[in-house]
VOKOL-874421 format. One line per field, with one value per residue: residue number from 1; residue in three letters; chain; y, z, x of N, C-alpha, C in turn. Coordinates in Angstrom, 3 decimals. Layout:
N
n = NUM, ...
res = ALA, ...
chain = A, ...
n.north = Y, ...
n.up = Z, ...
n.east = X, ...
ca.north = Y, ...
ca.up = Z, ...
ca.east = X, ...
c.north = Y, ...
c.up = Z, ...
c.east = X, ...
***
This chain:
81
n = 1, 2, 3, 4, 5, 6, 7, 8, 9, 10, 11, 12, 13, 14, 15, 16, 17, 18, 19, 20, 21, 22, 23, 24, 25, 26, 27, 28, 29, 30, 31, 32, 33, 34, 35, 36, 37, 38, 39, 40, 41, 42, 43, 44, 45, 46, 47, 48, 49, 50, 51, 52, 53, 54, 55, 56, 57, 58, 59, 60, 61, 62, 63, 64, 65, 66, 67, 68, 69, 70, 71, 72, 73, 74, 75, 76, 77, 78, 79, 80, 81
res = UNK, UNK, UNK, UNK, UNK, UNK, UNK, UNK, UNK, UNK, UNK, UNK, UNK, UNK, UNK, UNK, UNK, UNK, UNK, UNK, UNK, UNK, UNK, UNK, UNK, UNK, UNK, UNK, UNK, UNK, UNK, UNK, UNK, UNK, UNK, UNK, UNK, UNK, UNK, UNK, UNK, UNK, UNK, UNK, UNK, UNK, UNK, UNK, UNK, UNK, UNK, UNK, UNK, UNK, UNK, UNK, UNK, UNK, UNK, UNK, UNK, UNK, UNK, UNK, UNK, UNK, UNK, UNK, UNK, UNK, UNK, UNK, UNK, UNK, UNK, UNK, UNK, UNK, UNK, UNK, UNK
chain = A, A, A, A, A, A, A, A, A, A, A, A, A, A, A, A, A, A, A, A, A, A, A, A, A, A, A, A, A, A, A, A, A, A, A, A, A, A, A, A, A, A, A, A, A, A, A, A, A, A, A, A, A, A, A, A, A, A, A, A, A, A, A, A, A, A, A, A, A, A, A, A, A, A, A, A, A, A, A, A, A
n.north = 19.826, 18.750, 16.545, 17.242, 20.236, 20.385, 20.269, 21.076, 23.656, 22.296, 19.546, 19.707, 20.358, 18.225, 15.511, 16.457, 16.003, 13.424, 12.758, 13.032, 12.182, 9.605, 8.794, 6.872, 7.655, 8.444, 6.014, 5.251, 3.391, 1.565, 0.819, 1.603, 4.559, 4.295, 3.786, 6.573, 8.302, 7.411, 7.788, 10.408, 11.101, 10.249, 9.326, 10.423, 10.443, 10.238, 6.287, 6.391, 3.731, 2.549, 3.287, 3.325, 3.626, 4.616, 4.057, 5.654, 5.442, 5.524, 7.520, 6.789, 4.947, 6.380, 8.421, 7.213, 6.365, 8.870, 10.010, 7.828, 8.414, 10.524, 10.822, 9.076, 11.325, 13.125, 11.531, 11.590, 12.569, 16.002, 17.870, 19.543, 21.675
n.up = -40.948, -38.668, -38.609, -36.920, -36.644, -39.392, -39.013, -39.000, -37.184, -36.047, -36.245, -34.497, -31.913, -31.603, -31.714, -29.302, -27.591, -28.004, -27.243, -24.514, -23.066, -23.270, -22.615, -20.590, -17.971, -16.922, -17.046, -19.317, -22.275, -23.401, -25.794, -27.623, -27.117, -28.375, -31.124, -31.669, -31.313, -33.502, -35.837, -36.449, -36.436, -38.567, -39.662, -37.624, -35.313, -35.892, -35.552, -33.993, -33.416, -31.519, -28.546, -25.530, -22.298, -18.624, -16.191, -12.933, -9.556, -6.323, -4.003, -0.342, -1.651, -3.637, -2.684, -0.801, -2.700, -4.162, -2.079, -1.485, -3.914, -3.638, -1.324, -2.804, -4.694, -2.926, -1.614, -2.937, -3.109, -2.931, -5.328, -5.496, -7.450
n.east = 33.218, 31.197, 28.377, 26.196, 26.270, 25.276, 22.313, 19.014, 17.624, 14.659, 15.389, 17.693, 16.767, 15.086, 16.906, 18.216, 16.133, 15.688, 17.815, 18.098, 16.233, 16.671, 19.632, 21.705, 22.622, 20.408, 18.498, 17.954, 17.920, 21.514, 21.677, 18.980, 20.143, 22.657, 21.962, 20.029, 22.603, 23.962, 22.246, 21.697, 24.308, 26.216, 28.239, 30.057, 33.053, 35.902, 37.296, 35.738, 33.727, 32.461, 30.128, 30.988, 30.179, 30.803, 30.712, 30.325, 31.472, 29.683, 28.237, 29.918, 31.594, 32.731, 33.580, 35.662, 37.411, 38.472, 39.582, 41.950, 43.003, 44.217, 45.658, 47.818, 49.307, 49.962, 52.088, 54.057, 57.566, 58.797, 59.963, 63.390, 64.910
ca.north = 20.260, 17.883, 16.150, 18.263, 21.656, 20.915, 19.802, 22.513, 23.774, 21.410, 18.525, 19.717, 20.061, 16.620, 15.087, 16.382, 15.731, 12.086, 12.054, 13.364, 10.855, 7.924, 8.142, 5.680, 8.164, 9.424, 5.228, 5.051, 1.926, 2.364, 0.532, 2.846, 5.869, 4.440, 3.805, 7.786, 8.989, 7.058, 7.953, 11.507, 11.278, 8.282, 9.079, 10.158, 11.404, 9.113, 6.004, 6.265, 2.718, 2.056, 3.478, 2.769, 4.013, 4.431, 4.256, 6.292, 5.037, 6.160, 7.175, 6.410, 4.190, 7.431, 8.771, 6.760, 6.419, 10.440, 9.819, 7.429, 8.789, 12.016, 10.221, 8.558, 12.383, 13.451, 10.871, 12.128, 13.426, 17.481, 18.255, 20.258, 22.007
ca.up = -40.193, -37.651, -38.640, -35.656, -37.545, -40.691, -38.945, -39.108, -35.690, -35.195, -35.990, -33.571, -30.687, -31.443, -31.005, -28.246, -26.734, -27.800, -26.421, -22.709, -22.946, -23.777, -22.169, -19.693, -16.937, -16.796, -16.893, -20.769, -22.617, -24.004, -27.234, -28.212, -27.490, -29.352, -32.204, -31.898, -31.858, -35.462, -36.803, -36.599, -36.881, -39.571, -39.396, -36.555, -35.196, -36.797, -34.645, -33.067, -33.923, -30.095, -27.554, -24.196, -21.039, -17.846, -14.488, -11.472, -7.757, -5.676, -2.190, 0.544, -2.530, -4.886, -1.604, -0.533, -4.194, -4.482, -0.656, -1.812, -5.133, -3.124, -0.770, -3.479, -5.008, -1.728, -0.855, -3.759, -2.553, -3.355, -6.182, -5.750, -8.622
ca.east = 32.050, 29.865, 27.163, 25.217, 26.283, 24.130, 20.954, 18.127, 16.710, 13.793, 15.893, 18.743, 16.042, 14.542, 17.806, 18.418, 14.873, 15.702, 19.100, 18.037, 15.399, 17.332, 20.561, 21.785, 22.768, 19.348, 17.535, 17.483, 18.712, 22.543, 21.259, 18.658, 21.057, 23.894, 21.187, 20.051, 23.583, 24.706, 21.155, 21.435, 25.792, 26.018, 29.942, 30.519, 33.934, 37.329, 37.352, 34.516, 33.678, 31.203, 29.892, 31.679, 29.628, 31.662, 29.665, 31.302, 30.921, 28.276, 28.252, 31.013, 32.958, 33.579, 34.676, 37.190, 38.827, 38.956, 40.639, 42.852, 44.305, 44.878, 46.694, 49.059, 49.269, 50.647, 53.015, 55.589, 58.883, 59.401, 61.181, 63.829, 65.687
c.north = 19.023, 17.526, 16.878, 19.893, 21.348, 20.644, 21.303, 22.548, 22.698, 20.480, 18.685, 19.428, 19.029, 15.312, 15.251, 15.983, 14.864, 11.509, 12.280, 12.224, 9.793, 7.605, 7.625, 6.292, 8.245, 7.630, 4.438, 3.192, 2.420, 1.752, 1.169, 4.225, 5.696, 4.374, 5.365, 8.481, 8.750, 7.572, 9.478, 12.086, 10.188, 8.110, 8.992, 10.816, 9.873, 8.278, 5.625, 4.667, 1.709, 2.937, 3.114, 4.175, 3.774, 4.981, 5.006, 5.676, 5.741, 6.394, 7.222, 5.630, 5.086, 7.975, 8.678, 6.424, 7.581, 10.458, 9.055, 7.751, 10.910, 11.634, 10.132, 10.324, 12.850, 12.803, 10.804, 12.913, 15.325, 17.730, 19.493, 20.398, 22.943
c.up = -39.717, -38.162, -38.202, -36.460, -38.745, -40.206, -38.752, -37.363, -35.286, -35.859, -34.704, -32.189, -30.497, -31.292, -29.778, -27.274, -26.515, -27.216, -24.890, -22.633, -22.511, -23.503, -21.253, -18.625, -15.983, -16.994, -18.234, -20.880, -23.437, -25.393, -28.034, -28.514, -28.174, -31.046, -32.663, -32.039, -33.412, -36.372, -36.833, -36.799, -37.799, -39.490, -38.284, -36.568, -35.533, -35.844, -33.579, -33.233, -33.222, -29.419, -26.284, -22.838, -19.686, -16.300, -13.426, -10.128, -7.299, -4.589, -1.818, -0.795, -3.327, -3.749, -1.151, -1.694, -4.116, -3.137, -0.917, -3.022, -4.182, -2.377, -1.329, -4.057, -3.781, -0.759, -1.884, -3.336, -3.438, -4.588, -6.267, -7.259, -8.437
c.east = 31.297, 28.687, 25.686, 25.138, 25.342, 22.563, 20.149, 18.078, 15.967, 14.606, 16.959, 18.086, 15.336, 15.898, 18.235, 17.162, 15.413, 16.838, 18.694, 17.085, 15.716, 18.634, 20.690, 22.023, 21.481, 17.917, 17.472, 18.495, 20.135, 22.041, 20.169, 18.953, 22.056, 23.220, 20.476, 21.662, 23.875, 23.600, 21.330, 23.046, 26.201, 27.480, 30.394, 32.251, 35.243, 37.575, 36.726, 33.891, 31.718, 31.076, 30.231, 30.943, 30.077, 30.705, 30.737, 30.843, 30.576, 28.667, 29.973, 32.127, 33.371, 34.336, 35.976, 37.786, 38.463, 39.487, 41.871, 43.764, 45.009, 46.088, 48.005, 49.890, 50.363, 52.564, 54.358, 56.720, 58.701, 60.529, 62.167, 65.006, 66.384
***
């Protein structure tokens, strides 16, 4: 069982206050949200070791990479069987 499964109610909704707060999508710092995740998961999930935050491209540049992997997608021969 999850860390998150034993917390009462008002702890579950004060985590989450402090996670919408404080994550990095949303402005926050990633070092105070990786410091609320372990504080309220002290284990955590097997592996879990960091936090790794993965930015997406904005604008015209997410564009043309979701244009170009379609492309490559496309340009596979037919398989017949």
């Amino acid at each position: 069982m999850s860390a998150a499964a034993e917390l009462s109610a008002e702890d579950r909704r004060r985590r989450r206050e402090l996670l919408r707060r404080h994550h990095p999508d949303v402005g926050g710092d990633p070092a105070v949200f990786d410091q609320i995740v372990r504080t309220f998961a002290p284990g955590g999930p097997p592996g879990a070791d960091r936090l790794v935050f993965v930015r997406r491209q904005r604008g015209w540049a997410r564009l043309r990479a979701w244009l170009t992997t379609r492309q490559r997608r496309r340009r596979r021969g037919r398989r017949v069987l």
